[in-house]
C-alpha positions as YAML, in Angstrom:
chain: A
units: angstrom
residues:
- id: 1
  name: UNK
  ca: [57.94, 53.99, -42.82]
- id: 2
  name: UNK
  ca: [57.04, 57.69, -42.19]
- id: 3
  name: UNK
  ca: [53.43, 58.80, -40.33]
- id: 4
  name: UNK
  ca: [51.34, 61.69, -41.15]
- id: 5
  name: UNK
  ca: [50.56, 63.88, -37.85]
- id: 6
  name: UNK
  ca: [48.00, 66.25, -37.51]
- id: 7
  name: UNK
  ca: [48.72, 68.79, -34.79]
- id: 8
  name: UNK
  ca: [46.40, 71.64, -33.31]
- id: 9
  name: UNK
  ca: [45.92, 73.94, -30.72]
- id: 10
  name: UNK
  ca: [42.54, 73.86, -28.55]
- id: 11
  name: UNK
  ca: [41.78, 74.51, -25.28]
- id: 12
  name: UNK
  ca: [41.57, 72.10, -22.53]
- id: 13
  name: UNK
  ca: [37.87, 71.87, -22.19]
- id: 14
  name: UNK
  ca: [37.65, 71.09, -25.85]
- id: 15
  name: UNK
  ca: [39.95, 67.96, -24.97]
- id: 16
  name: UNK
  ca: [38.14, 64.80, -24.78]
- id: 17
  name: UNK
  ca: [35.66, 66.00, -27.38]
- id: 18
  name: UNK
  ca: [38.33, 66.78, -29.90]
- id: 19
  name: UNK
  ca: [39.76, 63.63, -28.77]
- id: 20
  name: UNK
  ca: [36.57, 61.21, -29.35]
- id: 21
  name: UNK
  ca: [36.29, 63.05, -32.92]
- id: 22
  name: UNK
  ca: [39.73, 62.13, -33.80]
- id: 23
  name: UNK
  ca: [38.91, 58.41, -33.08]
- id: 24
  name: UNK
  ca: [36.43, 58.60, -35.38]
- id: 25
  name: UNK
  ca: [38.49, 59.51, -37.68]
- id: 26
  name: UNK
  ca: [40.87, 56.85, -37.58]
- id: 27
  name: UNK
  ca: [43.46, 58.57, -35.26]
- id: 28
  name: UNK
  ca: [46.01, 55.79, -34.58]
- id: 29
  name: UNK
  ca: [47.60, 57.82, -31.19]
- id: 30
  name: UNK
  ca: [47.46, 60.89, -29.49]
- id: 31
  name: UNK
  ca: [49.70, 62.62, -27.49]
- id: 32
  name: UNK
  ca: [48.90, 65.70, -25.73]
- id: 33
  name: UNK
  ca: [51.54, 68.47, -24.06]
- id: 34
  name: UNK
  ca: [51.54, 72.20, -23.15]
- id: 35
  name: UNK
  ca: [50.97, 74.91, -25.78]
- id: 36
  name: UNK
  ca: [52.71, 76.93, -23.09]
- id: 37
  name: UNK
  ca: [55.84, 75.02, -23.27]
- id: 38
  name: UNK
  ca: [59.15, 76.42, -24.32]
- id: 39
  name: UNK
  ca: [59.85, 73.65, -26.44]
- id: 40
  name: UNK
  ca: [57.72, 71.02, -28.42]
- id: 41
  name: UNK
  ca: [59.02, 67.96, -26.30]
- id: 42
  name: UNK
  ca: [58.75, 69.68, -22.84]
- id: 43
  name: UNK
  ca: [55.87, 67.81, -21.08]
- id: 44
  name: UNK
  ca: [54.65, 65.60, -23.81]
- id: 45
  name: UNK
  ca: [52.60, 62.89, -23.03]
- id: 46
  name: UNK
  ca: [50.93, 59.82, -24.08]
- id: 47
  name: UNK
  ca: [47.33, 60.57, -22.94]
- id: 48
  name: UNK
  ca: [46.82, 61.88, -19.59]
- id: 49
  name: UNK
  ca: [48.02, 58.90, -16.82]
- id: 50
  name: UNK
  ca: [45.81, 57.03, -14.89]
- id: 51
  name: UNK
  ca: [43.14, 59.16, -12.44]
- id: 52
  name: UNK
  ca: [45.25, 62.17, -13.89]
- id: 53
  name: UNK
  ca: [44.26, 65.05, -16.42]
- id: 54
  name: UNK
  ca: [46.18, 68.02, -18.31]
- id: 55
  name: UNK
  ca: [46.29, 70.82, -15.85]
- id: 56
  name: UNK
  ca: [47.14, 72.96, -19.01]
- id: 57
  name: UNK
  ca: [44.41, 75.55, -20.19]
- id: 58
  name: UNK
  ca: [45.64, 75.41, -23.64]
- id: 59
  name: UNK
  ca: [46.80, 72.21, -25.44]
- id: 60
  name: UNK
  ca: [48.71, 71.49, -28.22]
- id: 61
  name: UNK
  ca: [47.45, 67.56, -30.00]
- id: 62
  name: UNK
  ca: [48.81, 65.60, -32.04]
- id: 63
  name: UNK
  ca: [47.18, 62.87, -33.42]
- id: 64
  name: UNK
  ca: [49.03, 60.25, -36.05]
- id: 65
  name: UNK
  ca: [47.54, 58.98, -39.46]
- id: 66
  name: UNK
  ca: [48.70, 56.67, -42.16]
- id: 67
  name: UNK
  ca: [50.65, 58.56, -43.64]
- id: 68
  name: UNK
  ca: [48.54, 58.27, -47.10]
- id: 69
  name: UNK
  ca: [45.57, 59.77, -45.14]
- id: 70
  name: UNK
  ca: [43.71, 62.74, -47.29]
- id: 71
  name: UNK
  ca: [44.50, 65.86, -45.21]
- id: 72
  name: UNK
  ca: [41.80, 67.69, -46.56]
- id: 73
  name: UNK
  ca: [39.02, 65.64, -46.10]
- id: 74
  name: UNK
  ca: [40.59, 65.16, -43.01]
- id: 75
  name: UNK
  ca: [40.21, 68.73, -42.06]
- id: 76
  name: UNK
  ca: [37.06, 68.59, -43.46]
- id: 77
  name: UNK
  ca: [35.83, 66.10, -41.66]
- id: 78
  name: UNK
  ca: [37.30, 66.91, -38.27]
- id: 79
  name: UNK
  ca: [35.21, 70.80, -39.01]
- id: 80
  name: UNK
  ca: [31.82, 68.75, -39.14]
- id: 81
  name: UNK
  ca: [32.28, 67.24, -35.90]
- id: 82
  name: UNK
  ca: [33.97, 69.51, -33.80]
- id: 83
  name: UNK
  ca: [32.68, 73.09, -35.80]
- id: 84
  name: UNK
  ca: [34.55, 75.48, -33.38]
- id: 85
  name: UNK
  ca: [37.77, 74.54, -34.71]
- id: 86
  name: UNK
  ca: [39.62, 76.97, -36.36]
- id: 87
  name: UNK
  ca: [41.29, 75.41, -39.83]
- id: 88
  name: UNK
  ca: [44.09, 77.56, -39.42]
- id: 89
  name: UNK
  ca: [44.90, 75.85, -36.08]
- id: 90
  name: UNK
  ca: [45.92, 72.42, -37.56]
- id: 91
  name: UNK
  ca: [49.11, 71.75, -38.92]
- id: 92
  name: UNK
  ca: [50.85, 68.49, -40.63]
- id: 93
  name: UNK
  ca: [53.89, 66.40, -40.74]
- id: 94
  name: UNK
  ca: [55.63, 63.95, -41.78]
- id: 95
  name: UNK
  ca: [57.08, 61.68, -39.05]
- id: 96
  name: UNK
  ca: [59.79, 58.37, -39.24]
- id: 97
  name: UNK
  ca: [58.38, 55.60, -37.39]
- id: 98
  name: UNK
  ca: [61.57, 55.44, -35.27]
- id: 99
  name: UNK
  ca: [60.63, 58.87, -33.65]
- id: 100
  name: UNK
  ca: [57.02, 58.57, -32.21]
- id: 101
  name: UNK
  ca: [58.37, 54.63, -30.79]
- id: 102
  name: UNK
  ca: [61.44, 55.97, -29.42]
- id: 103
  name: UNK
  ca: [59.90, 58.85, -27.45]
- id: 104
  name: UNK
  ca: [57.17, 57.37, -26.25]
- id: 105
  name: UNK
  ca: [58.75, 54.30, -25.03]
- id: 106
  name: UNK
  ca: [61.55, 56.23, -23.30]
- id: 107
  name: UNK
  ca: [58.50, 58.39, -21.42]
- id: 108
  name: UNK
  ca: [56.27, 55.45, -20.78]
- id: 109
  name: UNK
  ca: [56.42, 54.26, -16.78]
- id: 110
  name: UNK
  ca: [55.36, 51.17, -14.80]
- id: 111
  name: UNK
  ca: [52.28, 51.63, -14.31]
- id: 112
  name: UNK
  ca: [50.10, 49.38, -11.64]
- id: 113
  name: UNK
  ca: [46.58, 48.44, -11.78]
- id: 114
  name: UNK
  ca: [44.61, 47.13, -8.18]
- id: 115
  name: UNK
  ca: [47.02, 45.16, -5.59]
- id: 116
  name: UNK
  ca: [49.51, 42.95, -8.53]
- id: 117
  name: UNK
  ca: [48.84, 43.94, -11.54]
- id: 118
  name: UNK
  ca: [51.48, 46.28, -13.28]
- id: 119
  name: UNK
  ca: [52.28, 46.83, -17.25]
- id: 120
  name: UNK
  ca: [55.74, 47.69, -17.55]
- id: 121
  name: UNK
  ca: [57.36, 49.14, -20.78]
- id: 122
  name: UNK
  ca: [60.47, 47.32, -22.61]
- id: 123
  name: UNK
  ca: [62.58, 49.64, -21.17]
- id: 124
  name: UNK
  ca: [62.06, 48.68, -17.22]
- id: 125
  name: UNK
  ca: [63.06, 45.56, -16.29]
- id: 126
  name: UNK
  ca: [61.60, 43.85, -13.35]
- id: 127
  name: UNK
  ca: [63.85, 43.81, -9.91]
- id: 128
  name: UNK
  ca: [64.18, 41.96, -7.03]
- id: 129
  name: UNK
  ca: [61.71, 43.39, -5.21]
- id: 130
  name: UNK
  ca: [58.93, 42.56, -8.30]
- id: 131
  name: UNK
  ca: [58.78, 39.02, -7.12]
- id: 132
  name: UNK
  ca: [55.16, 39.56, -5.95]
- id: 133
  name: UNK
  ca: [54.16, 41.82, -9.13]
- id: 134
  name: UNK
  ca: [52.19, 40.06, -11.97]
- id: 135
  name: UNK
  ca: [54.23, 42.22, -14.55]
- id: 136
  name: UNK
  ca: [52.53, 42.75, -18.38]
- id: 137
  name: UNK
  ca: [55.24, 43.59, -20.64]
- id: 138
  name: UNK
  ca: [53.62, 46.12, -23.35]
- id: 139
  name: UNK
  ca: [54.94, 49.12, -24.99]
- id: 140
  name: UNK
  ca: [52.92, 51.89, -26.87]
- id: 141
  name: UNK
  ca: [51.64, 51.36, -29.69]
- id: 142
  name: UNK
  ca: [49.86, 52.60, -33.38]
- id: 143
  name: UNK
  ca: [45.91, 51.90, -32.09]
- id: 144
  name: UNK
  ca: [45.81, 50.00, -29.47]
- id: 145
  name: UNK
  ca: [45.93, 50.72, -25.65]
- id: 146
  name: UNK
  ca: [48.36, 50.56, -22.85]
- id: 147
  name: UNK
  ca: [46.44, 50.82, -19.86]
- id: 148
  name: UNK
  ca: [46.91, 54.61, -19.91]
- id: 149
  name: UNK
  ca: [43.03, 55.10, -20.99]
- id: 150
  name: UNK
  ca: [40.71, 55.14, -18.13]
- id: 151
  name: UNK
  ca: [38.91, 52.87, -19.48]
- id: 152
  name: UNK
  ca: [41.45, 50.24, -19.99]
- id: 153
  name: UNK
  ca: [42.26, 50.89, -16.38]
- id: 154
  name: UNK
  ca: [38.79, 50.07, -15.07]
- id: 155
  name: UNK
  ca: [38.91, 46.96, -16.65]
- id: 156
  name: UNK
  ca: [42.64, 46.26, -15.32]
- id: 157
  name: UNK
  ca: [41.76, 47.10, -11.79]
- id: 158
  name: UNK
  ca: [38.43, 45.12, -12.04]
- id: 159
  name: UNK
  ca: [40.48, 42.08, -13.76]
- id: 160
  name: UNK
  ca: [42.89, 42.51, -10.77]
- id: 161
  name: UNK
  ca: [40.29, 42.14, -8.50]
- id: 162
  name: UNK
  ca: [38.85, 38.58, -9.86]
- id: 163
  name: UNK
  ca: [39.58, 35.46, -9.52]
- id: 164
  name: UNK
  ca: [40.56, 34.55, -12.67]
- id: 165
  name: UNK
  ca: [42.41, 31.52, -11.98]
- id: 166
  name: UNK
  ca: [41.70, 28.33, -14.50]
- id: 167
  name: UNK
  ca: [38.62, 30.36, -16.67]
- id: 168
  name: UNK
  ca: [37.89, 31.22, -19.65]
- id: 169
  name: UNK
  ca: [38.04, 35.15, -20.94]
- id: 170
  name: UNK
  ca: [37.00, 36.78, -24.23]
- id: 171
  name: UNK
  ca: [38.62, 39.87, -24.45]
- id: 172
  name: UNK
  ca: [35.96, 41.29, -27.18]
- id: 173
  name: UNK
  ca: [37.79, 44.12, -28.86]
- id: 174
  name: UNK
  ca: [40.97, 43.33, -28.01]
- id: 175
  name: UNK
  ca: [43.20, 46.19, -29.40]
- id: 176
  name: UNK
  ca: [46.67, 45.15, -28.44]
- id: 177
  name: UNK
  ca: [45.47, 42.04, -26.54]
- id: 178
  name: UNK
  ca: [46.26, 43.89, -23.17]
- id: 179
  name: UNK
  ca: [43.63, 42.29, -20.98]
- id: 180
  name: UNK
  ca: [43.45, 39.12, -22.42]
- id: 181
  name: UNK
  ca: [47.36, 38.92, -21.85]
- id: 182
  name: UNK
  ca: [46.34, 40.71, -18.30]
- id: 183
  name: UNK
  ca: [43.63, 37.82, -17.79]
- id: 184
  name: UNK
  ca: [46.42, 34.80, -19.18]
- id: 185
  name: UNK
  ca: [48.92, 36.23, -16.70]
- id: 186
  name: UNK
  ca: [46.50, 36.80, -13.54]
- id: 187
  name: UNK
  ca: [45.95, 32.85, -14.26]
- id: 188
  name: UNK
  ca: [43.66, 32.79, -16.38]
- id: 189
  name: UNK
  ca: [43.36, 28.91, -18.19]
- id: 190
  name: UNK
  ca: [42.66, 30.45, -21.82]
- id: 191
  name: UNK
  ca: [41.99, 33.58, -23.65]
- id: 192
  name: UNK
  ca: [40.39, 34.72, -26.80]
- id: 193
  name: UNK
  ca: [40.80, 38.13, -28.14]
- id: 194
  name: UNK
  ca: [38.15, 39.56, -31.26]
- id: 195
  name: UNK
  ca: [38.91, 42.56, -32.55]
- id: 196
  name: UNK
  ca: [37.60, 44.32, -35.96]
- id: 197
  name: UNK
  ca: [41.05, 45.48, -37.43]
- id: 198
  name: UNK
  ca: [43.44, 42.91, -38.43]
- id: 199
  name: UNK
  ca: [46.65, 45.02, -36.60]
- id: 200
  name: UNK
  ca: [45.05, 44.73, -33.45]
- id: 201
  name: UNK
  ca: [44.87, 40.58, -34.17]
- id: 202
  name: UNK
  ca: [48.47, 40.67, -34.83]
- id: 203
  name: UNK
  ca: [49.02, 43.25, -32.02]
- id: 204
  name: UNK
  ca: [48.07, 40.73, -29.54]
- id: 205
  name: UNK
  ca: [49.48, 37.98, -30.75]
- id: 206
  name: UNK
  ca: [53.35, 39.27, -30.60]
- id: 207
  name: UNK
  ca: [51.89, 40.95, -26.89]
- id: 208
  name: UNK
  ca: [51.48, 37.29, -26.12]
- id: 209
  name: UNK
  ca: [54.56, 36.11, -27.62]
- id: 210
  name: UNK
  ca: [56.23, 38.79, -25.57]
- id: 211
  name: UNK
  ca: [54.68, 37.93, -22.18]
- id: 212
  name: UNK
  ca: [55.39, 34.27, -22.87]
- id: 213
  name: UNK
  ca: [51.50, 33.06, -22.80]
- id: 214
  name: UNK
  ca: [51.10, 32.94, -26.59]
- id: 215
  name: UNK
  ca: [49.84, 28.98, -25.69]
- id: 216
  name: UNK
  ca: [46.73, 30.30, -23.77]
- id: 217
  name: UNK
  ca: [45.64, 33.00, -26.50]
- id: 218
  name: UNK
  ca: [43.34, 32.66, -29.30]
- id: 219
  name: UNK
  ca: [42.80, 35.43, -31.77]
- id: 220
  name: UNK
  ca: [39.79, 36.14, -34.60]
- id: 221
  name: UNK
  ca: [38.35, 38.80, -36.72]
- id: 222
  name: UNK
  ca: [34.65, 38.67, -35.57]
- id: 223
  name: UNK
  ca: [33.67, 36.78, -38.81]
- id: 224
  name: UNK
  ca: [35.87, 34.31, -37.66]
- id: 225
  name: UNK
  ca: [34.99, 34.24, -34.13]
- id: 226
  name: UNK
  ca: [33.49, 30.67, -33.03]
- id: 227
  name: UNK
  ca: [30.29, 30.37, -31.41]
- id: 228
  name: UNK
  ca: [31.52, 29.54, -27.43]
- id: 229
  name: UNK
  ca: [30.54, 29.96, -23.93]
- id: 230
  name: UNK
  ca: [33.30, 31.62, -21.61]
- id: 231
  name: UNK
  ca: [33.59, 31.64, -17.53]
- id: 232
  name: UNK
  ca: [34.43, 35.77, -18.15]
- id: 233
  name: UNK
  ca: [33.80, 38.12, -20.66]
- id: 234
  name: UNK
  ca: [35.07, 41.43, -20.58]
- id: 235
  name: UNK
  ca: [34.24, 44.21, -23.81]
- id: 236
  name: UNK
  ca: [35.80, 47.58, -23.65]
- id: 237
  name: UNK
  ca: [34.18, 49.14, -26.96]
- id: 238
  name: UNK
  ca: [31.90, 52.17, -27.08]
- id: 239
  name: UNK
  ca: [28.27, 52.24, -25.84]
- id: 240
  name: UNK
  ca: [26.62, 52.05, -29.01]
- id: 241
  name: UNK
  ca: [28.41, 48.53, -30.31]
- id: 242
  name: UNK
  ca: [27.71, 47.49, -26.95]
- id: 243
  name: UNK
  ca: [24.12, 47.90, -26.77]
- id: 244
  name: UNK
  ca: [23.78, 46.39, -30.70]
- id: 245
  name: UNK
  ca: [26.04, 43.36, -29.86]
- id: 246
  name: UNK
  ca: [23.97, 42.57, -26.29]
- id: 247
  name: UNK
  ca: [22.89, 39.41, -27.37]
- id: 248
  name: UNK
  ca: [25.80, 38.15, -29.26]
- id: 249
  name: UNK
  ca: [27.96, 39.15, -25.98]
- id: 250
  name: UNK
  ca: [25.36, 37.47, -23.58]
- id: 251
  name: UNK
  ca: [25.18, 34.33, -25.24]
- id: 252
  name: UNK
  ca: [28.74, 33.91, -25.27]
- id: 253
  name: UNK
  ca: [29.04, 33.66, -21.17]
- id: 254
  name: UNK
  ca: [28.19, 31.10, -19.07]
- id: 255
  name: UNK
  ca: [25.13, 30.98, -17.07]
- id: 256
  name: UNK
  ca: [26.52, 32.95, -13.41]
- id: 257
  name: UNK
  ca: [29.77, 33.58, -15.57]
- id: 258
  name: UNK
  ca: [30.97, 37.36, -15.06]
- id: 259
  name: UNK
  ca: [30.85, 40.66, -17.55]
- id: 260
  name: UNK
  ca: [32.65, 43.48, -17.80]
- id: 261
  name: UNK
  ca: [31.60, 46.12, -20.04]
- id: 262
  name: UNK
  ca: [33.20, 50.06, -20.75]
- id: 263
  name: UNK
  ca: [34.04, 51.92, -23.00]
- id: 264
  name: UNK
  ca: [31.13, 53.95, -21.82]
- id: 265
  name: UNK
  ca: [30.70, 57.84, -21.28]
- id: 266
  name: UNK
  ca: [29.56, 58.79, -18.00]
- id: 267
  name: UNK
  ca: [25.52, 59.19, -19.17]
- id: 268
  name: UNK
  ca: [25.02, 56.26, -21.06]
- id: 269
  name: UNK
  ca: [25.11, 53.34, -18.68]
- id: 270
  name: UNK
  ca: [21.23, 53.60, -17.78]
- id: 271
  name: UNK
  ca: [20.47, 52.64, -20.63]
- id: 272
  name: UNK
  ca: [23.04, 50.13, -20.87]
- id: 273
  name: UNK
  ca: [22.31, 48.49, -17.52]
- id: 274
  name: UNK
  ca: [18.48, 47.99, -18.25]
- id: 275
  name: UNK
  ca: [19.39, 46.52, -21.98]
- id: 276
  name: UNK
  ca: [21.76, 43.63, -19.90]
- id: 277
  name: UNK
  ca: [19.36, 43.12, -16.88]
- id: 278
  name: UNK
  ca: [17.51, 40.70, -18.79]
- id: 279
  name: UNK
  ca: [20.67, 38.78, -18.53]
- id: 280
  name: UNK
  ca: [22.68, 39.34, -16.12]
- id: 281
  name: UNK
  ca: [22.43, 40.15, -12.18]
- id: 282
  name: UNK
  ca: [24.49, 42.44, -9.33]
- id: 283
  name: UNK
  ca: [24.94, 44.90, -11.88]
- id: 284
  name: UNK
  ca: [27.07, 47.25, -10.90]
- id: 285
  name: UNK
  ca: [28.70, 50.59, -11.99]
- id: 286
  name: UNK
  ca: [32.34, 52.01, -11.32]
- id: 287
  name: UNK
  ca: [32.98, 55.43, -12.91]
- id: 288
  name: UNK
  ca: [36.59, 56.99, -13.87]
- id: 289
  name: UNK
  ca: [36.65, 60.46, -14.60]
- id: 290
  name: UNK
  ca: [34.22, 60.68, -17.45]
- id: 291
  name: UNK
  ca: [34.20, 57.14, -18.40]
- id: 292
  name: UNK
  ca: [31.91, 54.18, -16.56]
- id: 293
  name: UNK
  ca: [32.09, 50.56, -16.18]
- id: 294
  name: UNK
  ca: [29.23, 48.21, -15.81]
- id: 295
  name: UNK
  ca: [30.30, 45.12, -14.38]
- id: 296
  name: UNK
  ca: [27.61, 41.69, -13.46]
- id: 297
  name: UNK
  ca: [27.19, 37.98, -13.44]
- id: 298
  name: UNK
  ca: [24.90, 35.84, -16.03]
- id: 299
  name: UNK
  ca: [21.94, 34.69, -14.41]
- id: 300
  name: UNK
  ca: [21.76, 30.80, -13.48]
- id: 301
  name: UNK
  ca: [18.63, 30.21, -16.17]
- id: 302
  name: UNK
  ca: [19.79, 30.63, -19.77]
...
């Protein structure tokens, strides 16, 4: 199966905003590397790590489509939102499936998340000295994360850092199922993962599968998702869904049950926090580069 990929030049301030655009566009990756490099491969990588940014003032992007994407409208598109981009900057390709897999996978490392959590890629296997590691096997993939997104590494660290053992999660947009496999592996009695796009539901089922905790992992497209009450629920979205879906997402935890929400730019927590207060309690806010996590427990009256 090939892949379309859009590639363009921009400079390193334009990043993120380029980035966010892209999303919105449908962008299934991105990879970033050096525009200064001395070949295409040198220095490529699958976003920026965790805590870590490009040091590069000029970027090369490329961003993979289905491959029957219009590239036009695409470039169309991509002008209205981000209207300093030069058209002649962006380029296209073709790519095989087997070549965006392969070299990501081979440059993908362990990565660890708060005191035991680590996600390690199909290509490391575990040691002797990993006896003390809870280990998520995940590789990258099309849309869905791999902990390499700050914001997916907020909520790792803060899943990490709970006592998870015996609850209950929702793991509302659940991409590739990462933290709802995180959650099953950390202990976690049962999991249920929503998610809008029918790849991610699949995505996190064979993540599951994978990690051997396909028993404790429930999966729906939200017009399938079953009205329930959960012990933890965490969201990582964007601000806007989050502040529309506030009282879907409340009801659904138990009263002094725990939240996690991000997804969020740095900015748009206040409002965030004051839409949830009515709900929740010990809010409280953890920021990663540009990107913030509000975190609380459900009040004891419902």
């Amino acid at each position: 199966m090939a892949w379309l990929e859009l590639s363009l030049t921009l400079h390193a301030k334009q990043q993120e905003r380029v980035e966010l655009a892209l999303e919105d566009l449908g962008a299934l990756s991105i990879t970033l590397r050096d525009a200064d490099a001395d070949t295409p491969d040198e220095r490529a990588i699958f976003e920026p790590g965790v805590g870590e940014l490009p040091l590069w003032n000029e970027i090369v992007l490329n961003a993979l489509f289905a491959s029957d994407v219009d590239r036009s409208g695409l470039v169309h598109a991509l002008h209205e939102l981000v209207p300093e981009l030069a058209p002649d900057r962006i380029a296209f390709r073709e790519v095989a499936d087997q070549d965006w897999t392969r070299a990501w996978i081979d440059t993908y490392q362990p990565m660890r998340f708060g005191e035991r959590l680590w996600i390690y890629p199909s290509t490391t296997e575990p040691g002797a000295d990993d006896a003390d590691k809870v280990i998520v096997h995940l590789d990258p993939g099309l849309a869905f994360g791999t902990g390499t997104h700050p914001t997916t590494a907020l909520c790792l660290e803060w899943l990490d850092a709970t006592d998870v053992s015996g609850k209950s999660v929702i793991d509302f947009g659940c991409g590739s199922g990462v933290l709802a496999v995180a959650a099953l592996k950390l202990g976690a009695a049962r999991a249920v993962g929503v998610d809008n796009d029918a790849q991610a539901i699949e995505a996190s089922r064979t993540n599951a599968e994978r990690n051997e905790v396909a028993a404790g992992l429930e999966v729906y497209l939200p017009e399938d998702f079953p009205s329930q009450r959960t012990d933890i629920l965490i969201a990582n979205i964007l601000a806007g869904p989050l502040a529309d879906l506030a009282a879907q997402l409340a009801a659904s935890v138990k009263p002094q049950g725990l939240l996690a929400l991000s997804g969020i730019l740095r900015g748009q927590e206040t409002e965030l926090l004051a839409r949830y207060a009515q709900w929740f309690e010990d809010l409280a806010v953890a920021t990663r580069e540009d990107w913030v996590r509000i975190t609380g427990r459900k009040k004891a009256a419902d």
